[in-house]
Structure formats: C-alpha cells, structure tokens
C-alpha atoms as one frame of an Amber mdcrd trajectory, in Angstrom:
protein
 -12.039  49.057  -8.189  -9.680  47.954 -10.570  -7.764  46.113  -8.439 -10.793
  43.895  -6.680 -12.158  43.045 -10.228  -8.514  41.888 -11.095  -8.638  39.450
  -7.987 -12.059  38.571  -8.441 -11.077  37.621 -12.163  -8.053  35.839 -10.757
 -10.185  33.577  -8.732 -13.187  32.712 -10.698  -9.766  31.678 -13.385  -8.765
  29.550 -10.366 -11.785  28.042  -9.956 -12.340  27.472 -13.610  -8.995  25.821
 -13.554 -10.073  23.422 -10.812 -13.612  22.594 -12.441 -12.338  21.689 -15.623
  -9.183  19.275 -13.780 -12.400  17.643 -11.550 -14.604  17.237 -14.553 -14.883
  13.447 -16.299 -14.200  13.154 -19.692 -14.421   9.975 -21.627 -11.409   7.795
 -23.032 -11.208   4.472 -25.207  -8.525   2.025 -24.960  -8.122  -0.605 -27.677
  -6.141  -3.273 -27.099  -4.213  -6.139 -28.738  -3.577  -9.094 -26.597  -0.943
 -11.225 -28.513  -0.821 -15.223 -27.718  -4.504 -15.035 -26.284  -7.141 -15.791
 -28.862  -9.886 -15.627 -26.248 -10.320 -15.244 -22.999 -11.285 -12.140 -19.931
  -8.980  -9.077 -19.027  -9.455  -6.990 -15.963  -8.226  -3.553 -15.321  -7.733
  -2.727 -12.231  -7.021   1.157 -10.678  -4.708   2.014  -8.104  -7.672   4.237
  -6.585  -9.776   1.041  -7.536 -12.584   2.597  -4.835 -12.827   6.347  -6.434
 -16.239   6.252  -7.729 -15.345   9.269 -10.174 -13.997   6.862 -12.189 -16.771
   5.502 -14.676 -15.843   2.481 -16.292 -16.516  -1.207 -16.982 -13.763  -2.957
 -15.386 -13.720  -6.043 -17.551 -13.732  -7.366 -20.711 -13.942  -9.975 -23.683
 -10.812 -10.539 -25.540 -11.779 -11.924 -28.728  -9.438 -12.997 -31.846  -6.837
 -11.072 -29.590  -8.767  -7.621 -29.149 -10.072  -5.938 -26.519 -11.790  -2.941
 -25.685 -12.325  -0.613 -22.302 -14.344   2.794 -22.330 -15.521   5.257 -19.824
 -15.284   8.468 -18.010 -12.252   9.450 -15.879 -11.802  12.960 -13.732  -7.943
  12.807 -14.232  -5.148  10.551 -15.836  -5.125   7.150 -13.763  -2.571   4.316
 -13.559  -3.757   0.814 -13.357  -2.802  -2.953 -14.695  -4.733  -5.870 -16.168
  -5.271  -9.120 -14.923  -5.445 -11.914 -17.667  -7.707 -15.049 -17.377  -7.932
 -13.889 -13.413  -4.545 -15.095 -12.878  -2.043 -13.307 -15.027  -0.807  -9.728
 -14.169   0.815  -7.112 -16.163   3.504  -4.557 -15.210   1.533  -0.553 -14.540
   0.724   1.557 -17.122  -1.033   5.278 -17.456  -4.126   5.358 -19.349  -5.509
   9.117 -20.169  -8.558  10.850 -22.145  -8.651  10.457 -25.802  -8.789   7.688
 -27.967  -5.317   5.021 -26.822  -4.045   2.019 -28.444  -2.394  -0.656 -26.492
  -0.519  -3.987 -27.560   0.531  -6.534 -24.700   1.949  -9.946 -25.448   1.310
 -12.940 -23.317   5.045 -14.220 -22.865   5.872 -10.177 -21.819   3.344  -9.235
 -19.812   6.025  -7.830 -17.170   7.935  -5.277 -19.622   7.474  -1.970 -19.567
   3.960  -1.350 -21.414   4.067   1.463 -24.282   0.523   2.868 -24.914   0.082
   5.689 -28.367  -2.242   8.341 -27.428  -1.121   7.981 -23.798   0.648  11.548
 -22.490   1.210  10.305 -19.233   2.251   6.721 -19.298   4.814   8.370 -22.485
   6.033  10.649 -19.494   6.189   7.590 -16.755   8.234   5.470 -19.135  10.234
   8.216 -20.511  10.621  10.719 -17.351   9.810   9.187 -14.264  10.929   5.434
 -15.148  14.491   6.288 -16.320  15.140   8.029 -12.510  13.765   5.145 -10.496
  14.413   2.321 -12.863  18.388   2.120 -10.962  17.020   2.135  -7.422  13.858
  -0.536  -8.361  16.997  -2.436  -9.392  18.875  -2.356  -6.222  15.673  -3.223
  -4.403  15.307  -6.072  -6.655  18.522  -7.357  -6.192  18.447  -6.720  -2.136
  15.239  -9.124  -2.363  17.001 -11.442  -4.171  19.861 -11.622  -1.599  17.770
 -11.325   1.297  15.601 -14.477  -0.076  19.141 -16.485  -0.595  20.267 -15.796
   2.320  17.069 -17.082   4.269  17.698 -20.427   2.659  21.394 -20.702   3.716
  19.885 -19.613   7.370  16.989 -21.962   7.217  14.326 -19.454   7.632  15.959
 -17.989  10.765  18.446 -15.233   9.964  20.664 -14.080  12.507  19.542 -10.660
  14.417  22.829  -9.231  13.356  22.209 -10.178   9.568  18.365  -9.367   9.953
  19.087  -6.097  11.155  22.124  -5.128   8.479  19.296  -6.147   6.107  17.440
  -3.481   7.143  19.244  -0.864   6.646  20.354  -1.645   3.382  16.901  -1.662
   2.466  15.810   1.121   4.741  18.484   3.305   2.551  17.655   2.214  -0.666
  13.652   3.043   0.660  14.900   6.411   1.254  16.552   6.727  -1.927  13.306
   5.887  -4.045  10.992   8.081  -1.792  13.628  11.020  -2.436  13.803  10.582
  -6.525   9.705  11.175  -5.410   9.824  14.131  -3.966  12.271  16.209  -6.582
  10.042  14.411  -9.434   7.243  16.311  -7.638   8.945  19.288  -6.985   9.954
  19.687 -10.864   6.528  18.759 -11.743   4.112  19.580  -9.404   0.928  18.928
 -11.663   2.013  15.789 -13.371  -0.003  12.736 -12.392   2.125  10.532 -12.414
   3.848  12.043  -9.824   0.451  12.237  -8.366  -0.122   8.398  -8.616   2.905
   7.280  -7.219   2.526   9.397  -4.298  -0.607   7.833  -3.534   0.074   3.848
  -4.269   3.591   4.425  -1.923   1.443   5.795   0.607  -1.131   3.580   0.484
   0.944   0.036   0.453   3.971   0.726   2.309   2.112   2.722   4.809   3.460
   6.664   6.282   6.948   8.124   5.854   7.609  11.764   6.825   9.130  12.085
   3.438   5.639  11.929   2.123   4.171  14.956   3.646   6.728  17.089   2.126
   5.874  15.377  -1.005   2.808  15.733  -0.509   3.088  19.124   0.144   4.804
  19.787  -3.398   2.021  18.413  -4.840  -0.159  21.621  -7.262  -3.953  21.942
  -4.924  -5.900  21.050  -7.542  -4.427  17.406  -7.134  -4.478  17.465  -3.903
  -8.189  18.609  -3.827  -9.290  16.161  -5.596 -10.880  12.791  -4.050  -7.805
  10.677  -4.747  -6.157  13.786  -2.727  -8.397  13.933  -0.106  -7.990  10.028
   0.140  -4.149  10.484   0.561  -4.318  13.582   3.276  -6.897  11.336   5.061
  -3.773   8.434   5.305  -0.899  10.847   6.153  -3.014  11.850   8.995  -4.363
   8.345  10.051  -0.547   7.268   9.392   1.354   9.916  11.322  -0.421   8.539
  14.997   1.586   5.216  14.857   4.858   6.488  14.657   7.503   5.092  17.210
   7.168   7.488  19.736   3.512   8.058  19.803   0.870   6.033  21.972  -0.682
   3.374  20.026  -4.255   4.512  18.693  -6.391   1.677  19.994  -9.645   1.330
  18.028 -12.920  -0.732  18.666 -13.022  -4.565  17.735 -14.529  -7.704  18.446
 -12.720 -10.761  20.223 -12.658 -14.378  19.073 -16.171 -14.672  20.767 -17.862
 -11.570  19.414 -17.833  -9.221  22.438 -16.496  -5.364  21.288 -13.877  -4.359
  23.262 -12.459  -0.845  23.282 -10.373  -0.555  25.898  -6.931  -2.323  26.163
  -5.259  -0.291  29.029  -5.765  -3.946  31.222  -4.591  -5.806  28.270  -0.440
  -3.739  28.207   1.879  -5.234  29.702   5.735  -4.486  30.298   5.980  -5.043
  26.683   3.174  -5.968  24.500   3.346  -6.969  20.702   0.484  -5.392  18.484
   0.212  -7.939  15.231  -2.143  -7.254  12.459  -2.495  -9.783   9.933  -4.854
 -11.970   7.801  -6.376 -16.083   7.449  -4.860 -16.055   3.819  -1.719 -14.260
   4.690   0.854 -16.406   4.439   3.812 -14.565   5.656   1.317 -13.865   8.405
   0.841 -17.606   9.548   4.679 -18.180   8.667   5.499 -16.341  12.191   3.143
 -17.873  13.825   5.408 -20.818  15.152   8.281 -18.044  16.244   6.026 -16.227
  17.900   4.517 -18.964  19.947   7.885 -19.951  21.122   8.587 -16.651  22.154
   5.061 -16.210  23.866   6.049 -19.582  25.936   8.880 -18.133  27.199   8.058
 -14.312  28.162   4.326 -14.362  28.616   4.618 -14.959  32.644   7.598 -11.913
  32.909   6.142  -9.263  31.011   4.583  -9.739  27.914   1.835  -9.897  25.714
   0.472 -10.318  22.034  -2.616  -8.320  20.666  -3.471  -9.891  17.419  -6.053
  -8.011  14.867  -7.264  -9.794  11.910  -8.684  -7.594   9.355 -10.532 -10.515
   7.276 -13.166  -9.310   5.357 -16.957 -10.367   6.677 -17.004 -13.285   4.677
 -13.725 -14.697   5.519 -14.797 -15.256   9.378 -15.382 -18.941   9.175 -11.692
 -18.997   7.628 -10.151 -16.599  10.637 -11.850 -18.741  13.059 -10.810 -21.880
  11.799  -7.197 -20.800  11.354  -7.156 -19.777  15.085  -8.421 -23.205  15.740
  -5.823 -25.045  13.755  -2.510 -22.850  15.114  -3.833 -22.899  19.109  -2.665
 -19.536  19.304  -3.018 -18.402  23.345  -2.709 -14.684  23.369  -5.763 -12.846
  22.820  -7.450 -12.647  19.299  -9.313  -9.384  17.684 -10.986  -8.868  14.769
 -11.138  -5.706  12.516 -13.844  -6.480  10.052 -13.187  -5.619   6.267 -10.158
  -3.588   8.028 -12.370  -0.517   8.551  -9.947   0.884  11.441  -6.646  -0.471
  10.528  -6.871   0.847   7.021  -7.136   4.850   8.248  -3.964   4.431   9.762
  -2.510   3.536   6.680  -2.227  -0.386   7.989  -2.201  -2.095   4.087   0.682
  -4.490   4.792   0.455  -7.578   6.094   1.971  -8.716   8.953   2.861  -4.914
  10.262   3.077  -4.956  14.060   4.264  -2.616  16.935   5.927  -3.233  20.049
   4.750  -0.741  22.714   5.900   0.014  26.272   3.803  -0.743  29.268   2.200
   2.587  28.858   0.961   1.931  25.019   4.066   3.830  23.544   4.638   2.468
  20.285   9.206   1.735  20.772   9.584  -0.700  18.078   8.010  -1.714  14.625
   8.011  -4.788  12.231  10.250  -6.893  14.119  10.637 -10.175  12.621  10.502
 -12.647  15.216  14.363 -13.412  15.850  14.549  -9.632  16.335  11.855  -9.552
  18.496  13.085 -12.515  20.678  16.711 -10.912  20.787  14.744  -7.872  22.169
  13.108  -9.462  24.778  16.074 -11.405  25.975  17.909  -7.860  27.067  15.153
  -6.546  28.722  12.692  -9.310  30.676
C-alpha cells in the first residue's frame, strides 16, 4: 500500500510539475528606445504562430519609451522591428516585471535586459560557447561573398564544393555546442529555443533528434515541442537516400496534380522557391541554360512556389517575365512544404529516375558539373 501511494504521489508531483510549466503567467517589458523620439516597435516571436502566447505585438514609442505586456506559458526569445524596417539582434524576455534599453545606432549588439533570467543565461552561458563558431561562420560568409565577385557570380565546382565543407564543418560544430548545452541543461529554454529556430530555418539534421532527445518532457510536451517533433518527423523523409515525399499542388493553370511518377525522369531537379525570393530568381538564368542542354537526354525540373494566396498575381507574372519551360507548381501559403521542414529558400533535391532523393542544394555550376558525368 505504501508503495502505490508513494507512486501515485510521485505522479500527481509530475503532473503538478507539468501544469504549472504549461500555465501563462503575465510579464511587462519597459523599454527605452534611445535616438527614436517617436515612432512603432514590433516584437516578433520565434514561435510567432503559438497562440499560448498572449500579447499585443506592437507598440507606440513615445519620448523614447515603450511598453509590451501579456501572458506567456514559458520564457520566449524574440526581436523588435523598428519603424517596420529596422531589426534588432535576439533577446529572451521572461515573467516578471523587465526593463530593456536599445539604442538606435546599436541595434545589432548583444541586448542586456534586468529582470530577464534567461536572456542573463543566453548572453552569459550559451553566447560565450557559440559566440567563436558564429564568428567563423561570419567570416566564411564573408569570404564566400568575395570570392563570388572575383568569380563573377560563377564559382568554380571545385571552389563551390571546398566551400561546402568548410561550412558544412563549422555547421556541425555549432549544432554540437547545441547538443552538450542541452545535455548540461536539459530544462533551460534557451536551449529549448535554439533547438527549435535551428530546426525550423535551416531545416533537419540528425544531430537534432539527439538533441532533441536531451531535451527535459515537459519542454518537449509543450506546443512549441510538439511543433518541433512534428518537423523532425516531416524533415527526416527528405533525406538523401529516401524517395521524395510528393504532395498535392496545383499547376500554373490551376489543375491539382498528385501524382508525378510520369513527370521523373533519369534525373529530375525538385526546386522550391518564391516570386520575392531573390536568390531564388538569381538561378533562374543557370538553370535555364542547363535545362537547354539536358532536357531532351534525361532531365527534368519540378518547380514549387510556396507564395502565399495573395502573392499569385506576383508568381504568375514572374513566370511570365523569366519564360521558364519546365513545369510550374504551386504550394499555397506553403502548407505541404513547410511539414517537411522546407523554410529556406531556394532548397531543392535532385532525385534518381525512381524519385530517390541523391543530391541536395546544388547550386547550379554544381548541378551542371553533375549532369555533364552522367547524361
């Protein structure tokens, strides 16, 4: 007897535990805005669609001030948008009463908020064990930038693909510091948070299951958790190796289409991408060139927009002004492409005549170079 009330005790603890992390309580952020007398600043969340999170999402600043209240479940990391066109660098706002100063010539340094537990532990903890990597992946950016200039846009494959790997390993680097920041603090939300925005923008890693894994189960129980579970899933199917997880659309002319087994060829190119994405349109011309020259031995391009609903006139008018020839499809508001963890724009995969995903985000040079050894 003694022993079943101890468990049941032990439970209903455990279930007290996870009411009280799931319950919203209220915080109040005051804020100083130096260099703006008057203006509009918007916060926006990295879980921006959680509807747990109860708060007015803009606001006046007057004589410098501001002001944001509401009701939270959990700790949540966000930024501000200034005038709707300046950003700030990410902070961690949490319950309580919290006090924030930003100036407008700084809006990029590290922001310091008093009453804030977990943006003191992201600046202090988490910050100081990243901070050398975000460096070399600032600095590989910077290179990779100069050296498309020297190249005139077109890098060669060799270059391209040494590129890659530099950044693939200093990827691997920052997802690691990740995991052992979760694994030494399983219940800390910031470990939470960057979990989810890695997963969300740069799309799956098997590195993030594991840290994912790590993570305590009240977090990962919660929406935002559920969210995240719901992309390692989606994200896990389009993995080179796996067959391509074809979803429903709508071509150019508004017919669904569902099936693309007739659509595969010997190779065919899967591009998803946007009418306001400029790196998007940027390939365009490369990949025309390279659809001139292997479309008749072998190959094909699948394109899938994901422009929202009221963007269709734009989509449709882009298609008009590039003459693109392969076929066109459109995910509307990306309500497919975005459970597989698809955020990125352009992302593509090459696939094998029988929808095998072999290849993914080649840049068009490496793409070409591809096709050359094996058409």
């Amino acid at each position: 007897m003694w022993k079943s009330n101890r468990i049941f005790l032990l439970i209903t603890l455990f279930h007290l535990q996870i009411s009280s992390l799931a319950q919203s309580k209220p915080f109040l952020l005051n804020g100083t805005l130096k260099g703006i007398q008057n203006g509009s600043i918007a916060i926006h969340l990295i879980d921006d669609n959680n509807q747990k999170f109860q708060l007015v999402k803009e606001a006046i600043v007057k004589k410098e001030k501001f002001q944001f209240t509401g009701t939270i479940p959990f700790p949540f990391k966000a930024y501000f948008i200034i005038n709707d066109s300046l950003s700030t660098s990410e902070f961690y706002i949490d319950y309580g009463k919290q006090e924030i100063f930003l100036n407008i010539d700084s809006l990029q340094n590290e922001i310091k908020i008093t009453g804030s537990k977990s943006n003191q532990e992201y600046i202090n903890n988490y910050k100081k064990q990243i901070n050398p990597f975000d460096h070399s992946m600032d600095n590989w950016y910077n290179d990779y930038w100069q050296l498309l200039a020297k190249y005139n846009q077109k890098l060669p494959v060799e270059i391209e693909d040494s590129m890659q790997q530099i950044s693939n390993s200093i990827i691997y680097k920052i997802d690691s510091v990740n995991l052992h920041y979760i694994k030494r603090n399983p219940l800390s939300y910031v470990g939470f948070w960057e979990i989810y925005q890695k997963i969300y923008n740069n799309g799956y890693r098997p590195i993030f299951d594991s840290s994912f894994r790590l993570l305590d189960r009240r977090l990962k129980s919660s929406s935002s958790g559920i969210f995240i579970k719901k992309l390692l899933e989606g994200g896990k199917q389009i993995q080179i190796g796996n067959k391509f997880p074809f979803f429903e659309c709508v071509d150019s002319s508004g017919s669904v289409i569902n099936n693309y087994n007739s659509k595969l060829k010997q190779f065919t190119l899967i591009d998803f991408w946007f009418s306001y994405c400029s790196p998007c349109i940027s390939q365009f011309n490369g990949l025309k060139k390279i659809y001139a020259e292997y479309k008749g031995k072998g190959f094909e391009i699948l394109s899938i927009s994901v422009d929202k609903k009221e963007n269709k006139m734009n989509w449709e008018n882009v298609l008009n002004k590039y003459q693109l020839e392969w076929p066109q499809y459109w995910d509307q508001d990306q309500k497919q492409s975005s459970k597989l963890a698809i955020n990125i724009f352009p992302t593509n995969f090459l696939l094998d005549k029988n929808g095998k995903i072999i290849a993914k985000n080649l840049m068009p040079n490496q793409l070409s170079y591809f096709l050359s050894k094996h058409l």
